[in-house]
C-alpha positions as CSV (number, residue, x, y, z in Angstrom):
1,X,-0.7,64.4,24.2
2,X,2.1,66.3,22.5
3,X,4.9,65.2,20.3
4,X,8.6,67.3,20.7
5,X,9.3,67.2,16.3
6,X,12.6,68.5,15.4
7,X,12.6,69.6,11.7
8,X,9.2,67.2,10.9
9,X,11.5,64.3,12.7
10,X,9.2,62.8,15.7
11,X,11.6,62.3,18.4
12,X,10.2,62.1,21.4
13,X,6.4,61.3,22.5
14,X,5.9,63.7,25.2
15,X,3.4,62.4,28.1
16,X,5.0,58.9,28.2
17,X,8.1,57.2,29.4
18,X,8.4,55.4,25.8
19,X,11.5,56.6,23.4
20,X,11.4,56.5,19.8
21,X,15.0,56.0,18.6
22,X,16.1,58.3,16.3
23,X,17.0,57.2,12.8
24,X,20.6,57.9,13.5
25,X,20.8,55.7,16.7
26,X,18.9,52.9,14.7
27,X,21.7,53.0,11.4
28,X,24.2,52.9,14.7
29,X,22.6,50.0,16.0
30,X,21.9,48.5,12.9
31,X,25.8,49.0,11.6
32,X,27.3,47.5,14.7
33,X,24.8,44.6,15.0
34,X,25.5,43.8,11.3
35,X,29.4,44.0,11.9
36,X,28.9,41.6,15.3
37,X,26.5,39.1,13.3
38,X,28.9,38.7,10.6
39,X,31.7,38.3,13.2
40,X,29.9,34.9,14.6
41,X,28.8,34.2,11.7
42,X,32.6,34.1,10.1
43,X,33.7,32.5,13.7
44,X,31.3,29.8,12.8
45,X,32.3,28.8,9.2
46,X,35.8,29.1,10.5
47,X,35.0,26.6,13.9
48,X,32.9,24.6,12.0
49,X,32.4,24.6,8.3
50,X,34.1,21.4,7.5
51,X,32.9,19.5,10.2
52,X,29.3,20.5,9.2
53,X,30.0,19.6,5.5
54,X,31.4,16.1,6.7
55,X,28.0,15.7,8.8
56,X,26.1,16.9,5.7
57,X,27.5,14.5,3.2
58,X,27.0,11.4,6.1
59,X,23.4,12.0,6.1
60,X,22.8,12.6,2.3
61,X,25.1,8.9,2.0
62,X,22.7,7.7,4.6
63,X,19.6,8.7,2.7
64,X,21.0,7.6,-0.7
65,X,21.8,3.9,1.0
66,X,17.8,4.1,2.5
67,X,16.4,5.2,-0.9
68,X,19.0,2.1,-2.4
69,X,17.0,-0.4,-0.4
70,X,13.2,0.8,-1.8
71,X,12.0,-1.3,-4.8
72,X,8.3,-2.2,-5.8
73,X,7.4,-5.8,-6.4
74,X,7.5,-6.9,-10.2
75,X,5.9,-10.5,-9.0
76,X,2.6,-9.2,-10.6
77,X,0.4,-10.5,-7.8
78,X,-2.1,-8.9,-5.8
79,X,-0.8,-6.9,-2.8
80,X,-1.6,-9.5,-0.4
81,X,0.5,-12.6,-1.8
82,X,3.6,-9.9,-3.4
83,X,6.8,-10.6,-2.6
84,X,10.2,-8.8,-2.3
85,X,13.6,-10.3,-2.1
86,X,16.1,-8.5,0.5
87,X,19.6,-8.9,0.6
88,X,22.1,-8.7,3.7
89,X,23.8,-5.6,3.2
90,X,26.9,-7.8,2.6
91,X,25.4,-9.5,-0.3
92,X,25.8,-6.2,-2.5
93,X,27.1,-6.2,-5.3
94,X,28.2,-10.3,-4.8
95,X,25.0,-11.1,-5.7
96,X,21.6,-10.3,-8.2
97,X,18.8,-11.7,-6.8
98,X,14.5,-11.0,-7.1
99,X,11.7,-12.3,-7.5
100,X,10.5,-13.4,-10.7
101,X,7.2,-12.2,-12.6
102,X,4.4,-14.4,-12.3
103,X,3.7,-14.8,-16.0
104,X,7.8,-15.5,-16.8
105,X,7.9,-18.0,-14.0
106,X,10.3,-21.0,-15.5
107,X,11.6,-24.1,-13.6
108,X,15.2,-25.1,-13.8
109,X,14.6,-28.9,-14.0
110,X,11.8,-28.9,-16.5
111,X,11.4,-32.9,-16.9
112,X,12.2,-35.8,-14.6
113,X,12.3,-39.6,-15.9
114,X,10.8,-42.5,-13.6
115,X,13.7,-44.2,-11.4
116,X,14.8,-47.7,-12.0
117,X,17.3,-50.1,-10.3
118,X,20.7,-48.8,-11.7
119,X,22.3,-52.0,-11.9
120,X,19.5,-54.3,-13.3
121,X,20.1,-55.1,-16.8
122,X,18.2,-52.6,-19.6
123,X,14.7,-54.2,-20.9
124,X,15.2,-52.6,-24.3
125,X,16.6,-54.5,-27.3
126,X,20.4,-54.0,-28.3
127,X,20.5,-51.1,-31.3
128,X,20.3,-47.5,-32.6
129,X,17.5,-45.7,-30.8
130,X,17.0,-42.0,-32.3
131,X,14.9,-39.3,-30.5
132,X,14.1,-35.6,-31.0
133,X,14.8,-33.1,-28.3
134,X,13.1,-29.6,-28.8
135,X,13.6,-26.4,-26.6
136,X,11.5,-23.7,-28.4
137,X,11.5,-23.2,-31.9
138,X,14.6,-25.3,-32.3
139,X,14.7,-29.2,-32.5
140,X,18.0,-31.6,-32.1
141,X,17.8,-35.6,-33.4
142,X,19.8,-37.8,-30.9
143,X,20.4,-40.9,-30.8
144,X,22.1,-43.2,-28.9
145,X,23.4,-46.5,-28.7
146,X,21.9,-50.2,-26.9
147,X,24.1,-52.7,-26.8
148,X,23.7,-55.8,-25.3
149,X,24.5,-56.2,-21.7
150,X,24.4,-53.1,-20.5
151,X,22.3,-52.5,-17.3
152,X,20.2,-49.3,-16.7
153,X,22.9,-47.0,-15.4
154,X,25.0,-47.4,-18.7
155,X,21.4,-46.6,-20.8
156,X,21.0,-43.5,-18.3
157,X,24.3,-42.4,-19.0
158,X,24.2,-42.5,-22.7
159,X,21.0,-40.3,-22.8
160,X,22.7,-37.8,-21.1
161,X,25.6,-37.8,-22.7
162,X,23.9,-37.9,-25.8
163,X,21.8,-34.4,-24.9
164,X,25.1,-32.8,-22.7
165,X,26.5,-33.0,-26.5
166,X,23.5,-31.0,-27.8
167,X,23.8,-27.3,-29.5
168,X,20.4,-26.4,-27.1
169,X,20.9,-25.2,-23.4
170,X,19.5,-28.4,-21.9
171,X,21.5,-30.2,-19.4
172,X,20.9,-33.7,-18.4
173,X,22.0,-35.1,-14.9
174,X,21.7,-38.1,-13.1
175,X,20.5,-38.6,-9.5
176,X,20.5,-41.6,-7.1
177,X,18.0,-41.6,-4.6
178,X,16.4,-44.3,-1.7
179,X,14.0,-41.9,-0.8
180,X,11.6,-39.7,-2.7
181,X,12.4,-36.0,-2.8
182,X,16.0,-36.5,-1.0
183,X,17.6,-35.1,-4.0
184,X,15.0,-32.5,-5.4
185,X,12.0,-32.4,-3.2
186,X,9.5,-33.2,-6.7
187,X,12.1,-36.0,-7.5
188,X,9.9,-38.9,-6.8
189,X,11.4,-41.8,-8.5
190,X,13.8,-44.0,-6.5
191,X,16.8,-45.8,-7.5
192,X,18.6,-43.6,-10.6
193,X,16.6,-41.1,-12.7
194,X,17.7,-38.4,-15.1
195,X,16.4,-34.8,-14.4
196,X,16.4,-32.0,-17.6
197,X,16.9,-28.9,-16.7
198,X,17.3,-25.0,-18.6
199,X,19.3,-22.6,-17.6
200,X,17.6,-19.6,-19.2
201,X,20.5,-17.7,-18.2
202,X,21.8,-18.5,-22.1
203,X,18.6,-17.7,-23.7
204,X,16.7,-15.6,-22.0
205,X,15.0,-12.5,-24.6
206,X,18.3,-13.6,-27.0
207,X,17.3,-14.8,-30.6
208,X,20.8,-15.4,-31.4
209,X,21.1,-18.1,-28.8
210,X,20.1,-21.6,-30.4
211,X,16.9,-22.7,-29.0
212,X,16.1,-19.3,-27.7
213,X,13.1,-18.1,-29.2
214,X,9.8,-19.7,-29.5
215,X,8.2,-17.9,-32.2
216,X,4.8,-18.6,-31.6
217,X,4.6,-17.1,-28.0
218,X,7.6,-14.8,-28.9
219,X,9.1,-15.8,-25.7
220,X,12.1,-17.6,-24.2
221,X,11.4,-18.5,-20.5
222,X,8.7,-20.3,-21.4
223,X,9.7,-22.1,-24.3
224,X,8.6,-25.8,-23.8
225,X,10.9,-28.7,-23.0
226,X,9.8,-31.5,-25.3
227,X,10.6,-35.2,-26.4
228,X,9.7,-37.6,-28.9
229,X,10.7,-40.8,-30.1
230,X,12.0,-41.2,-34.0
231,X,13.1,-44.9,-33.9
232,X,12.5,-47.1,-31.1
233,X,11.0,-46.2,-27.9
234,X,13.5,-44.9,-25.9
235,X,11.7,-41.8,-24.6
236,X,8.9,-43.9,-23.6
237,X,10.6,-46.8,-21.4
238,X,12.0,-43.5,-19.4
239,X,8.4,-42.2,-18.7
240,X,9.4,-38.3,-19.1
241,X,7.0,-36.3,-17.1
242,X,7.4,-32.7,-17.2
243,X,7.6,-30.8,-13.4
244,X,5.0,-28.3,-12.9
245,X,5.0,-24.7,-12.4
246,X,4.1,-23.4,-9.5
247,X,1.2,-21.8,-8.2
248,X,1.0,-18.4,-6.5
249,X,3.5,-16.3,-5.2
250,X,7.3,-17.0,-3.8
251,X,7.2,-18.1,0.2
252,X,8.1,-16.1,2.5
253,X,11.5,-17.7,4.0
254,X,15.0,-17.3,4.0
255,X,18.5,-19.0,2.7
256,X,21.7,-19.2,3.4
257,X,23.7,-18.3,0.8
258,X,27.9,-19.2,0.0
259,X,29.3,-18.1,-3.1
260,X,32.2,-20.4,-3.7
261,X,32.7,-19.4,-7.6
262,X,31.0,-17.0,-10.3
263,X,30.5,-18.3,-13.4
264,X,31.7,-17.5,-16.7
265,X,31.8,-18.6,-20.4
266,X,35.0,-19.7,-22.2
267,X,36.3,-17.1,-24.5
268,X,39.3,-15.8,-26.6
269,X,40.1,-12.2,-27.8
270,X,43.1,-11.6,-30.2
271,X,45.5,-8.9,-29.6
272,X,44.4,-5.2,-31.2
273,X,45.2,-4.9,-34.8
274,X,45.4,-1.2,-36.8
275,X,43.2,-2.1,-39.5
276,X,44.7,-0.2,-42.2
277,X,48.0,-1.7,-41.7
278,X,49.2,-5.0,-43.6
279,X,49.0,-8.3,-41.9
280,X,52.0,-9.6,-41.1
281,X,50.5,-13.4,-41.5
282,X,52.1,-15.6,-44.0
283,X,49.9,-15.6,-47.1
284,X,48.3,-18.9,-47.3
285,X,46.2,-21.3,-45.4
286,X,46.0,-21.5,-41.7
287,X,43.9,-23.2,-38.9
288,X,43.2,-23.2,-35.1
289,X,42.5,-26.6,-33.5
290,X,39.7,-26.2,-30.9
291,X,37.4,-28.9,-28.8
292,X,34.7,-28.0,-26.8
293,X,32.7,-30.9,-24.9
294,X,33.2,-34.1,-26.9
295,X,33.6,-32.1,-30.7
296,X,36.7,-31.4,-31.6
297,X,38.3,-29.8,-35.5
298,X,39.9,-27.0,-36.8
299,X,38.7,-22.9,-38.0
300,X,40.0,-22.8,-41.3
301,X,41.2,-19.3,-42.9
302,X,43.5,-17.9,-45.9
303,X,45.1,-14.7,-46.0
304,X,46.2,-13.5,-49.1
305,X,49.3,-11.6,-50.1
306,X,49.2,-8.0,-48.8
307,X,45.4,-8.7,-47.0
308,X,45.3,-5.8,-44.2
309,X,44.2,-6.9,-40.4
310,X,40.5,-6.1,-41.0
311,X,40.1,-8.4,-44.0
312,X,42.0,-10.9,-41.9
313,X,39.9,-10.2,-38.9
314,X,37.1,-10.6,-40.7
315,X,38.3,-13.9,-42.7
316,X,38.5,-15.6,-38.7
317,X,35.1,-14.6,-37.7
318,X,33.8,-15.6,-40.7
319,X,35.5,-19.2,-40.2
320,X,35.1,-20.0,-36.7
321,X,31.1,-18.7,-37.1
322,X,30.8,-20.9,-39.5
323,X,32.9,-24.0,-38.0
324,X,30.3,-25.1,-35.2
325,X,27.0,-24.0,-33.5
326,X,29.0,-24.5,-29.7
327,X,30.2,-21.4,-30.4
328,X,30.3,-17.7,-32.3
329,X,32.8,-15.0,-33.3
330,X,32.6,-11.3,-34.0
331,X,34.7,-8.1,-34.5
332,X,35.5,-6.0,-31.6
333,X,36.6,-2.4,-31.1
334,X,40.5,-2.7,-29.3
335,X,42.7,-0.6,-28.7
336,X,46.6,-0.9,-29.5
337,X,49.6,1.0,-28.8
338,X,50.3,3.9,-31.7
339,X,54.0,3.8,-33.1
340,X,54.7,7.1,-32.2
341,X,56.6,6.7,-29.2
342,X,56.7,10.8,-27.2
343,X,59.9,9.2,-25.1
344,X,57.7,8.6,-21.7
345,X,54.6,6.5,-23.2
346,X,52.8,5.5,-26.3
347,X,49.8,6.6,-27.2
348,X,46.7,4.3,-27.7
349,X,45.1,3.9,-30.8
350,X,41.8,2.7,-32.0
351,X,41.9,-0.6,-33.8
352,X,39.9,-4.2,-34.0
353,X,40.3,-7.7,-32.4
354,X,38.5,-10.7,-32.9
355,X,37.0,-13.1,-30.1
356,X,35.6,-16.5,-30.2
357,X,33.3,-17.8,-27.9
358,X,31.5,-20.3,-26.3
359,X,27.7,-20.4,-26.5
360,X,25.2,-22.2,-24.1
361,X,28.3,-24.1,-22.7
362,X,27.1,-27.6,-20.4
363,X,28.3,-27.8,-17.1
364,X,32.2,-28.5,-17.0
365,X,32.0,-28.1,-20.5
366,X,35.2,-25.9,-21.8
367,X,35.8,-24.4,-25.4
368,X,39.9,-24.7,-26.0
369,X,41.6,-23.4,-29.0
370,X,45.3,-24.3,-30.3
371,X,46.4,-22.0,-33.1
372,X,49.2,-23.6,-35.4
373,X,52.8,-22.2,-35.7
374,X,52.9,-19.3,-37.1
375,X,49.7,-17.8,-35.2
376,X,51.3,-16.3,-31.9
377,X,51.1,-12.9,-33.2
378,X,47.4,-13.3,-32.9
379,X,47.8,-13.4,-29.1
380,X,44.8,-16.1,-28.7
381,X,46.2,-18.1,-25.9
382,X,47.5,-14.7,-23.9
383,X,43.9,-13.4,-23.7
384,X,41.8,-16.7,-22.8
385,X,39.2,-16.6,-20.5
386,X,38.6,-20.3,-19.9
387,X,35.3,-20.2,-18.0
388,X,34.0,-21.7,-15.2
389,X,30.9,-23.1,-13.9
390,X,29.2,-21.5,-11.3
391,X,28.9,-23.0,-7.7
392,X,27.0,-22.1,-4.6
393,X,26.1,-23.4,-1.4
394,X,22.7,-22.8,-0.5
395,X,20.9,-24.4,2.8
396,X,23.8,-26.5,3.2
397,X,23.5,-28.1,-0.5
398,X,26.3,-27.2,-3.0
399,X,24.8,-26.5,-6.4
400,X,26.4,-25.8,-9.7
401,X,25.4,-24.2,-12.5
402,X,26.4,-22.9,-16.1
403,X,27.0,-19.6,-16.0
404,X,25.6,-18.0,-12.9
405,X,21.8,-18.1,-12.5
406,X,20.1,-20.1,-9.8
407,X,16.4,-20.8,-9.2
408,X,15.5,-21.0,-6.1
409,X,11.5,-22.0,-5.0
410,X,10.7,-23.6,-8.0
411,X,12.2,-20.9,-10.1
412,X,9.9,-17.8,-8.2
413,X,12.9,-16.8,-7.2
414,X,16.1,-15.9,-9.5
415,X,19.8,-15.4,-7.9
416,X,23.0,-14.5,-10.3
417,X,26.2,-15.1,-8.4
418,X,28.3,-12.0,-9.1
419,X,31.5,-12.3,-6.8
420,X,32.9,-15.1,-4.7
421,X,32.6,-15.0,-1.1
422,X,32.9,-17.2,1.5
423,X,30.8,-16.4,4.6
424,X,27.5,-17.4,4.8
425,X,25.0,-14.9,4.4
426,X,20.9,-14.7,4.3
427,X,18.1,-13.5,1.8
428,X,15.1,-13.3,2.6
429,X,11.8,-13.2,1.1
430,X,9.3,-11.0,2.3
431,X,5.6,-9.5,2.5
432,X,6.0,-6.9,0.0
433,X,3.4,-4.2,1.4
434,X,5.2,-4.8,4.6
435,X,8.9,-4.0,3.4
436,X,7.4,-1.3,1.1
437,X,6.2,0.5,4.3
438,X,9.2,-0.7,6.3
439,X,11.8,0.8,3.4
440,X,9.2,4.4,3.3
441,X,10.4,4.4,7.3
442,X,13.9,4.4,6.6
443,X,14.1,6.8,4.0
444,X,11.7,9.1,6.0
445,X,13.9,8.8,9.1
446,X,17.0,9.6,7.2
447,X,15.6,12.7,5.0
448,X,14.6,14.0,8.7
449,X,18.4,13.3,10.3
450,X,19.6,15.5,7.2
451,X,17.2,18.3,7.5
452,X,17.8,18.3,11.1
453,X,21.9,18.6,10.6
454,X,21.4,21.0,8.0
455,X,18.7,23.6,9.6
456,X,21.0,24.5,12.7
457,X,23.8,25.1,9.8
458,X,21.4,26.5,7.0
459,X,23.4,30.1,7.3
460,X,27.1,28.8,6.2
461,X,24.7,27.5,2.9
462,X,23.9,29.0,-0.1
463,X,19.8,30.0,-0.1
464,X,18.1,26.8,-1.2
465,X,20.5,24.7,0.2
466,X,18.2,22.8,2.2
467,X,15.3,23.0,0.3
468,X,16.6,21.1,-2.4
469,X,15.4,18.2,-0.5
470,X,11.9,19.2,0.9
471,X,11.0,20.9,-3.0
472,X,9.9,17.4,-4.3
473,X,7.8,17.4,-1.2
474,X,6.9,20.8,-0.9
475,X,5.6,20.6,-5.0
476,X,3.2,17.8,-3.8
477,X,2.1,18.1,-1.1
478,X,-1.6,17.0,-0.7
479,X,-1.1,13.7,-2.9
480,X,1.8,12.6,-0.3
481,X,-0.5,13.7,2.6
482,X,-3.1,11.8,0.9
483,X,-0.2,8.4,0.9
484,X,0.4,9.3,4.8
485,X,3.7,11.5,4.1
486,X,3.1,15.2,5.2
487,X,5.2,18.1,7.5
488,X,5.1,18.3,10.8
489,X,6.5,20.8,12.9
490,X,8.1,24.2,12.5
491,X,11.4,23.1,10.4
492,X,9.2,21.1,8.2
493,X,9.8,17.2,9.5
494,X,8.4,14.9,7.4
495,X,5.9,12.3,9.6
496,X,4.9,8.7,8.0
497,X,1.8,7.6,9.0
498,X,1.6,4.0,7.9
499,X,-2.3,3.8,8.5
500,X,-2.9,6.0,6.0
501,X,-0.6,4.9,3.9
502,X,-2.3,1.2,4.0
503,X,-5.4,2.9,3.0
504,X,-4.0,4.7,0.1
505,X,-2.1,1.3,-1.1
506,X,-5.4,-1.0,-0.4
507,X,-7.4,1.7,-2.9
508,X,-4.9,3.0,-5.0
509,X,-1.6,1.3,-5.1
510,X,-0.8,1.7,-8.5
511,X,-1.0,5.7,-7.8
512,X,0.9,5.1,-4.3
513,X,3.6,3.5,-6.8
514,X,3.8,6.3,-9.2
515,X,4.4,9.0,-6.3
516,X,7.2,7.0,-4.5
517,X,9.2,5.7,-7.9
518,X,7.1,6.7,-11.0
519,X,9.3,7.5,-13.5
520,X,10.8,11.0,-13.2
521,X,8.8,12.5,-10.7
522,X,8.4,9.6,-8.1
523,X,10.1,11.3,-4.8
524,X,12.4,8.2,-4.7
525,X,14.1,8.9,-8.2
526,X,13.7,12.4,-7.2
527,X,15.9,12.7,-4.0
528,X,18.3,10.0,-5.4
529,X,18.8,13.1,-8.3
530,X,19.4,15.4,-6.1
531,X,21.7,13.5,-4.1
532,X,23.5,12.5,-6.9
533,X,24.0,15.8,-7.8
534,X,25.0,17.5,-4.4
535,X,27.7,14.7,-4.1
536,X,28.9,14.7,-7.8
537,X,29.7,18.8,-7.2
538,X,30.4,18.1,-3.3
539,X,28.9,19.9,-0.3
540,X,32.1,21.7,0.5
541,X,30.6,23.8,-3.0
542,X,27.2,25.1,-1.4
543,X,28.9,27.0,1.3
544,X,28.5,30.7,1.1
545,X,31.5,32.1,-0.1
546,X,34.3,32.9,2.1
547,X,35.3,36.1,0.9
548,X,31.5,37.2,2.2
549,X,32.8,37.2,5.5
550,X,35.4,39.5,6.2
551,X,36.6,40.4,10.1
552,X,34.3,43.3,11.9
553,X,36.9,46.0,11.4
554,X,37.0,45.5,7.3
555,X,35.7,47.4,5.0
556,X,31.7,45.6,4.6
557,X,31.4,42.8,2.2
558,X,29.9,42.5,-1.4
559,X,26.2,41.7,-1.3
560,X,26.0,37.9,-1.5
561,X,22.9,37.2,-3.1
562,X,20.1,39.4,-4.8
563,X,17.9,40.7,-1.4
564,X,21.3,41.9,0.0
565,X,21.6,44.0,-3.1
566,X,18.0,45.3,-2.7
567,X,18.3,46.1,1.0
568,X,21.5,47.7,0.7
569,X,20.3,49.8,-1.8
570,X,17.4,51.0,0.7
571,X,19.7,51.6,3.4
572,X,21.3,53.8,1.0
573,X,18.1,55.6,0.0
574,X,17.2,55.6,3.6
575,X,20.1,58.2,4.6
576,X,19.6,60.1,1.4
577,X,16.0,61.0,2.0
578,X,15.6,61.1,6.5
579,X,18.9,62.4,7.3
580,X,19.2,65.8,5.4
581,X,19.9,67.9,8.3
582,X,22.9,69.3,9.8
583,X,23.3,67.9,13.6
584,X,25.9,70.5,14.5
585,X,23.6,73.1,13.9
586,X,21.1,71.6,16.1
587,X,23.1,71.5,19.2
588,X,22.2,72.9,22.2
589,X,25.0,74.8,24.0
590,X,24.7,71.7,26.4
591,X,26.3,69.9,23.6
592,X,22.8,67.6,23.5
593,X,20.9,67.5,20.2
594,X,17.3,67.4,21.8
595,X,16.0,69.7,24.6
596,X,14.4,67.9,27.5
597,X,12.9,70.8,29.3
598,X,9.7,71.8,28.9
């Protein structure tokens, strides 16, 4: 077999029916199949670029709300009794709710007292009866008042009257009953009993609050609720028995849930004031009248002659810290208008208020303040917040609460009521392992609906695009095979197999835990980072550049990435080095550059 060369270039292969094309057909070929290719390729972005983005950015929202719904259990219990608490997708952002730690687990009504026949006259002796009430390291006298006459409702009353009154974040309510547990299921006494309750809400890791800190277990939620008589035997005639905690994990159920009112605590915030500047306060003394519960007085203060607003400031924290333990006072950073006035707007300068405000507030219980004359310019009464108790309906049963944390299951469960709303909606508590795998489902679903919108697309993308995604995985790979997560197909699919996954969990789970949301380099926070940062520079940006798609008849396009710069500059070389001949020489007088004959 014989090849036909022309100037060392094989051309033909002589003996066969088979054509080699020759290297200037090829660049032909090669030139108009580039030109064509970028043609569809600009008819494409231009048909549908946006549309594509808009599908892209659906799926990554998609992903980010699947990866939104993942979370561990922090219950502390084995995997077969941990719990999870799911809200409806309309309960976001209206309401906080989980499940609480096993070792933090702290019941809202702490102590019940026996019942007794509400109108029956008291058994205990007219006179002063004095008790102490501690919550923690903190411990409140009482006392209250027998008189003669009065039948067990009146006696029930004063007690809690006399501990509503208290500086420590106990509440005291009373409850009438026929049958036992009608009110709260452990509530066995019939006729009228007083339940104590905590809201740890108030004190919860806070040293500052009064009552909040039990320094021998350096805890709060659970500091002990405890009572002892000083004088008389008050405490015992109500036979106090603490409620008990409860054992194991939360139940599986769920409630209905109706937000009537969010609560909040009764504050006041003073205008902004440049501190440098002079008050503009009368020099002398001055007071605020204020009540709060049953205690009522005034916050005393002087300013003197030429004071500035910071010493003033700090002259009314100082007072109204000082005046009463129901509430506190501090310094704040404000901002006020500047007197330089540009003849649209003013500026805003930095300067300092002062608020006052209520602490461990009882239910209904509301902190007022009444400046005297003279004390407007302070703004006190403008900026109130009055606060509220909070109030929801769950299962049917309206319940209160000061401000906005409910315990729900014997206080395995904790809700915080966020924003009102009126429709009634469910949570649910659930097998952890089981909503773990359920959630790893979604997310897996929804990372396989983006990589199958963006593969078809993957040319109008930058390079990487789409692997920003699959690189967590990618960078893994045999511990999330070894979990049950691992590619499948040709465009890399990601397939969930939940038996394996139950094995790796059963052996391993607190390794399963670090790969799905482990600190930085859990795929979870992973993907969320990435999506986070696609959407923060929008998708519309990782589109190839438009201007690297010109119409077929323009001049070619600059190289858009680094490999388009190296094969150009082969093609380049390619010409230079194979092509040196001169094809007009070569001709035939047939006008053909190769002879056939022969």
């Amino acid at each position: 077999m014989a090849d036909l060369n022309l100037y060392e270039i094989n051309l033909i292969l002589t003996g066969t029916n088979e054509t080699v094309e020759s290297p200037q057909r090829t660049v032909i070929n090669s030139f108009w199949g580039d030109r064509f290719s970028r043609a569809a390729l600009k008819n494409k972005y231009e048909l549908t670029g946006t549309s594509t983005v808009m599908d892209v950015q659906s799926r990554i929202l998609s992903l980010s709300d699947a990866l939104g719904k993942f979370r561990w259990s922090k219950d502390g219990f084995g995997l077969s009794e941990a719990r999870l608490v799911i809200n409806d997708p309309f309960l976001d952002n209206k309401v906080s709710a989980s499940e609480t730690p096993k070792n933090t687990v702290a019941r809202y009504y702490r102590a019940y007292s026996r019942g007794f026949t509400g109108s029956s006259p008291t058994i205990l002796d007219p006179g002063e009866y004095k008790f102490n009430m501690s919550y923690g390291s903190a411990t409140k006298e009482l006392s209250v008042t027998v008189e003669s006459g009065m039948d067990n409702d009146a006696v029930l009353d004063k007690v809690r009257d006399a501990v509503n009154g208290s500086t420590l974040p106990v509440q005291a309510r009373k409850f009438i009953q026929n049958v036992p547990g009608s009110n709260l299921d452990d509530l066995l006494g019939i006729g009228s009993s007083l339940a104590f309750s905590v809201n740890t809400a108030y004190s919860n890791n806070n040293s500052d609050i009064v009552g909040g800190y039990d320094g021998e277990t350096n805890s709060e939620v659970n500091s002990q609720l405890k009572f002892s008589d000083t004088s008389g035997h008050l405490i015992s005639h109500l036979k106090l028995e603490d409620t008990f905690l409860p054992v194991g994990s939360a139940q599986e159920r769920s409630y209905s849930l109706s937000g009537t009112r969010p609560g909040s605590v009764s504050e006041y915030l003073t205008k902004g004031f440049d501190v440098n500047a002079v008050s503009t306060l009368s020099s002398g003394s001055h007071s605020i009248g204020y009540s709060i519960g049953e205690e009522t007085g005034t916050i005393d203060f002087n300013v003197d002659e030429g004071a500035t607003w910071q010493t003033v400031l700090n002259s009314i924290k100082n007072a109204a810290a000082g005046t009463s333990e129901k509430f506190t006072s501090d310094v704040v950073d404000a901002k006020l208008p500047s007197p330089v006035y540009t003849g649209n707007e003013y500026y805003l300068i930095d300067g300092k208020a002062v608020t006052i405000t209520a602490v461990s507030p009882k239910l209904g219980e509301r902190l007022v303040l009444e400046p005297e004359a003279g004390l407007e310019v302070l703004g006190l009464s403008v900026t109130a917040q009055p606060g509220t108790d909070a109030e929801m309906v769950i299962n049917g049963v309206t319940e209160s609460r000061a401000p906005g944390e409910f315990a729900l299951d014997h206080g395995r469960v904790i809700v915080d009521l966020d924003e009102p709303f009126g429709d009634t909606l469910p949570l649910r508590v659930v097998n952890a392992v089981s909503q773990i795998e359920e959630n790893i489902g979604l997310f897996t679903d929804a990372y396989n609906d983006l990589r199958k919108t963006l593969l078809p697309s993957e040319d109008l993308f930058r390079d990487g695009f789409a692997d920003m995604w699959r690189e967590p995985i990618d960078n893994n790979r045999i511990n999330y095979e070894w979990m049950g997560l691992r590619e499948a197909e040709k465009d890399n699919l990601l397939w969930f197999d939940s038996d394996v996954f139950y094995s790796a969990i059963g052996s391993e789970p607190e390794r399963v835990r670090d790969l799905l949301e482990g600190g930085e380099n859990g795929l979870v926070p992973l993907w969320k980072e990435v999506n986070a940062t696609v959407l923060k520079n929008k998708v519309s940006s990782y589109l190839i550049p438009k201007t690297s798609l010109p119409g077929p008849w323009l001049p070619e396009p600059s190289p858009r990435t680094e490999l388009e710069l190296e094969i150009k500059r082969e093609l380049v070389d390619t010409f230079d080095t194979a092509l040196k001949f001169n094809f007009d020489d070569n001709l035939e007088s047939t006008g053909r550059l190769i002879s056939r004959k022969g």
